[in-house]
N, C-alpha and C positions, 0 to 999 in steps of 0.2 A: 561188444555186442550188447545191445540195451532188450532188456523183457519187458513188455507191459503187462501191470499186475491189476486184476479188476477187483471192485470191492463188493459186497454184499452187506442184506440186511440181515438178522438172527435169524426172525421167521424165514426167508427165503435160504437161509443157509439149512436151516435144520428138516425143511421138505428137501431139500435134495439130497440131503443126507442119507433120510428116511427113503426115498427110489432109490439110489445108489450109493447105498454103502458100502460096494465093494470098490467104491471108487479113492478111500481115501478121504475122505472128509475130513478137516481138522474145525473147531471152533473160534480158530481164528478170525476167521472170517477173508481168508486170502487164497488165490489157485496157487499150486504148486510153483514155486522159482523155477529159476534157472538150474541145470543138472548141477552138481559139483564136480568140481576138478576133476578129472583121472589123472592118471599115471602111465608113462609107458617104461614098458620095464627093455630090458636090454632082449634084442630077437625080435621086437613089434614093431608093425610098418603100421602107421595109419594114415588115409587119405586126406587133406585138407586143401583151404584155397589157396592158393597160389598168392592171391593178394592180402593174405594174411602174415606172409612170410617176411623178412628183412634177408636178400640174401646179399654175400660178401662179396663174390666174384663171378664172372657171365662167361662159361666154357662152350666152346666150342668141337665136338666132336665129327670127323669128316667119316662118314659112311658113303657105300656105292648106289644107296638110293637117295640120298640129299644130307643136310646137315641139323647133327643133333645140339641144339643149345642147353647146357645145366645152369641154374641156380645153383649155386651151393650156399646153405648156410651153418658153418660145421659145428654151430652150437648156439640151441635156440633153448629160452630160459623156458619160455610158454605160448603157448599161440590156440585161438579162439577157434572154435568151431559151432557147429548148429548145436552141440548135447554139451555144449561147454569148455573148459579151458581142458587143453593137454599139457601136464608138466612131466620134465622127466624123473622117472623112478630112482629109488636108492642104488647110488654106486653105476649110476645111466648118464652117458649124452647121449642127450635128445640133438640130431644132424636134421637139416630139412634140406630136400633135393626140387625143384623146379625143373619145368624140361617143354620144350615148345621143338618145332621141327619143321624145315623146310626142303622143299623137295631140289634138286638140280636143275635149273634152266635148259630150255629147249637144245642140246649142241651134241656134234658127232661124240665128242668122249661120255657124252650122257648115254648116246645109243649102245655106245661097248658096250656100261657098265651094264648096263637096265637089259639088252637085246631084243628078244620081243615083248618082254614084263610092260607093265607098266608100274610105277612108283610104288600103287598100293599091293600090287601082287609081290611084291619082293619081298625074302624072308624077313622078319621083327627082326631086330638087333635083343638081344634079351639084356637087361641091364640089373645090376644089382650092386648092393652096398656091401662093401667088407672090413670086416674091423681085426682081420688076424684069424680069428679063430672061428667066424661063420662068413658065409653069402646069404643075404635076404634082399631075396627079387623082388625090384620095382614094378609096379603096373605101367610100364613106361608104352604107351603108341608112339611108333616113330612112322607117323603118319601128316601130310599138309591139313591146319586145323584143328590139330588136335593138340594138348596139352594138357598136364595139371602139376599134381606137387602131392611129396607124404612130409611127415617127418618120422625118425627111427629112432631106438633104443643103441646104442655100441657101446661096450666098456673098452673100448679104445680107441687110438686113431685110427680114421676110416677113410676109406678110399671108395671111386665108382667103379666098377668095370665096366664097359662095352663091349657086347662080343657080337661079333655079325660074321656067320657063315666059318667059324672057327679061329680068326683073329679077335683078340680080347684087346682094346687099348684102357689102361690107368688113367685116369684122373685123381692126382689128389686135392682129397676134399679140404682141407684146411688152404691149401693157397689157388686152385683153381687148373694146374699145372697137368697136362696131358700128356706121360710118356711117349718118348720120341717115338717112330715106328712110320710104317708103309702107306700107312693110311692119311699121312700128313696134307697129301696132296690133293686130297679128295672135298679139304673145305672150299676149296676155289681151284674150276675146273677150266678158268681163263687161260690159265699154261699150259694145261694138255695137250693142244693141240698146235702144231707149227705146219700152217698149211701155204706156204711158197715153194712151188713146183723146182728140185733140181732137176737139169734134162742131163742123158748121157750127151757124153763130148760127140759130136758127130766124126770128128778128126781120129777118136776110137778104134771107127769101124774102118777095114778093108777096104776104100772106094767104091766098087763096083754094089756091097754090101748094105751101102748106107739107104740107095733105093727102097727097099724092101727091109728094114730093121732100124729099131729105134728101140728106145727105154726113156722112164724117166718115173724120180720118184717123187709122187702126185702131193703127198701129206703124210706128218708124222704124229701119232698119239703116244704118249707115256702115260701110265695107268697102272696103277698096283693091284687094279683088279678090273676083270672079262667076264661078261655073264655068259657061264656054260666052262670056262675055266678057271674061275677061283681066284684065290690071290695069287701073285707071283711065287714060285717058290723060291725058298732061302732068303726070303723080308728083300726082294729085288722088285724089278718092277717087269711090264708088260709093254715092250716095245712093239707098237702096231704101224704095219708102214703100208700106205694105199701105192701101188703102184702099175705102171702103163707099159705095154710090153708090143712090140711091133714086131712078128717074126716067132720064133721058140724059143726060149729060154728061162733059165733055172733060174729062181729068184731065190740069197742066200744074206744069210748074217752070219759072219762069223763060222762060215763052213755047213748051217744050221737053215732047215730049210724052212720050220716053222711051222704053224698051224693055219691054213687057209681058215678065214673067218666068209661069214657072207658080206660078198660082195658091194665096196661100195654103190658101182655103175656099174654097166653091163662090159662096158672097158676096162674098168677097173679089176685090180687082185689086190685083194687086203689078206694080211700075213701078220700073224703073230708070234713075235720073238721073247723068250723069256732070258731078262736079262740081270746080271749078278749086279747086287747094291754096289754103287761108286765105278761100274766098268763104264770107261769110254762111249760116247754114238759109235767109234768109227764108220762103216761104210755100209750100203747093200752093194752086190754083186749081183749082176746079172751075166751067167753063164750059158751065151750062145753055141758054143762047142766050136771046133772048125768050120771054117779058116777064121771067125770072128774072137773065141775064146771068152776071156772074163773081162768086162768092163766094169768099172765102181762107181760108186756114184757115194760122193761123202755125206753123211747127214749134216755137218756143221761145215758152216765157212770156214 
């Protein structure tokens, strides 16, 4: 960052003196430089540009309103600002954090997440740095738009956290590396959704029955997280299944009857199952009672 220094002549140095000499005047005949260095000491966040940074590795974190990118740079010698340079303090790394954000593409697993929200109404993810022995929150928006960058004080190695709505995910900050966890699936929301209709078997039904009843399950979503329901519990996921129902019958997972969500169509019943990390699809059941009973329908070929 370059100063321009203006010059003066004695006479015009020593009348401005003489109006303002609470300003500082020296005889040099020079305006004030550039600030001096500071220091950040360990516990201090300061804001800087983002294109001032060098960072090491581009992290990706998946939240249920869109995805958050870090910079990291887990040790910065100095970096420029408008009042001057920041180095870091005795017995300090100076870490610098980057973070930009983009929201989810228009798609059904976007509606779970969001519900009736829109992007900008969904809770902050609150984000902060930790080195062991403190957390110092980030001024992070996880907003389309928005972006910036600090750098921090840590006497040790330090880590991100992300926490949105009570799940925290780690980033470590030295290699860029984001602990495994629920939320993995949430950077790309392409596989969410498997929407090719299975029909129940009509061979199923009773004969006479088949007139008057029918099933079929319409589309499936997996989702670690529901807006109005949370994350899955037990780090599982949220199996959401749209399904078509000709006649009465009991729509069931696993003996489990589910949470009615609002409705995709006015035909449609969406149902949400909370299902244990690593269980099977196996099947829905649709439970017509007599003479028809339980027909399945597999979620996988």
């Amino acid at each position: 960052m370059s100063y321009q220094r203006r010059s003066w002549s004695w006479s015009a140095l020593a009348s401005a003196c003489a109006v303002f000499a609470v300003a500082g005047c020296t005889s040099g005949g020079e305006a004030p430089g550039p600030a001096d260095a500071r220091q950040v000491d360990v516990g201090q966040v300061e804001k800087v540009s983002a294109t001032e940074l060098v960072v090491e590795s581009l992290t990706e974190v998946g939240l249920p309103s869109g995805v958050l990118t870090l910079g990291l740079a887990p040790r910065v010698a100095s970096v420029s600002t408008e009042s001057g340079e920041l180095t870091p303090g005795p017995d300090t790394t100076m870490v610098g954090v980057t973070w930009s954000f983009t929201a989810h593409s228009s798609s059904v697993a976007r509606a779970l997440l969001l519900g009736d929200l829109q992007p900008e109404s969904l809770p902050q993810p609150t984000v902060s740095l930790t080195d062991g022995s403190r957390a110092l929150p980030l001024p992070v928006v996880a907003q389309a738009g928005q972006g910036g960058a600090v750098v921090a004080g840590t006497e040790a190695s330090a880590s991100v956290e992300v926490t949105f709505d009570g799940l925290t995910q780690t980033v470590d900050l030295a290699t860029g590396a984001v602990g495994p966890g629920q939320a993995d699936s949430l950077i790309d929301l392409d596989e969410a959704t498997t929407s090719r209709p299975r029909l129940c078997e009509a061979r199923d039904f009773p004969v006479p029955e088949v007139l008057d009843n029918s099933c079929s399950v319409d589309a499936v979503h997996r989702l670690p997280y529901i807006s109005g329901l949370g994350w899955a519990p037990d780090a599982g996921t949220w199996l959401v299944v749209d399904t078509s129902v000709e006649g009465r019958a009991t729509v069931l997972f696993d003996d489990d009857p589910g949470t009615v969500l609002a409705r995709a169509s006015q035909d449609q019943l969406r149902l949400a199952f909370a299902v244990a990390a690593g269980a099977p699809d196996g099947s829905i059941d649709f439970d017509f009672g007599p003479p028809i009973g339980v027909i399945s329908v597999p979620l996988v070929d």
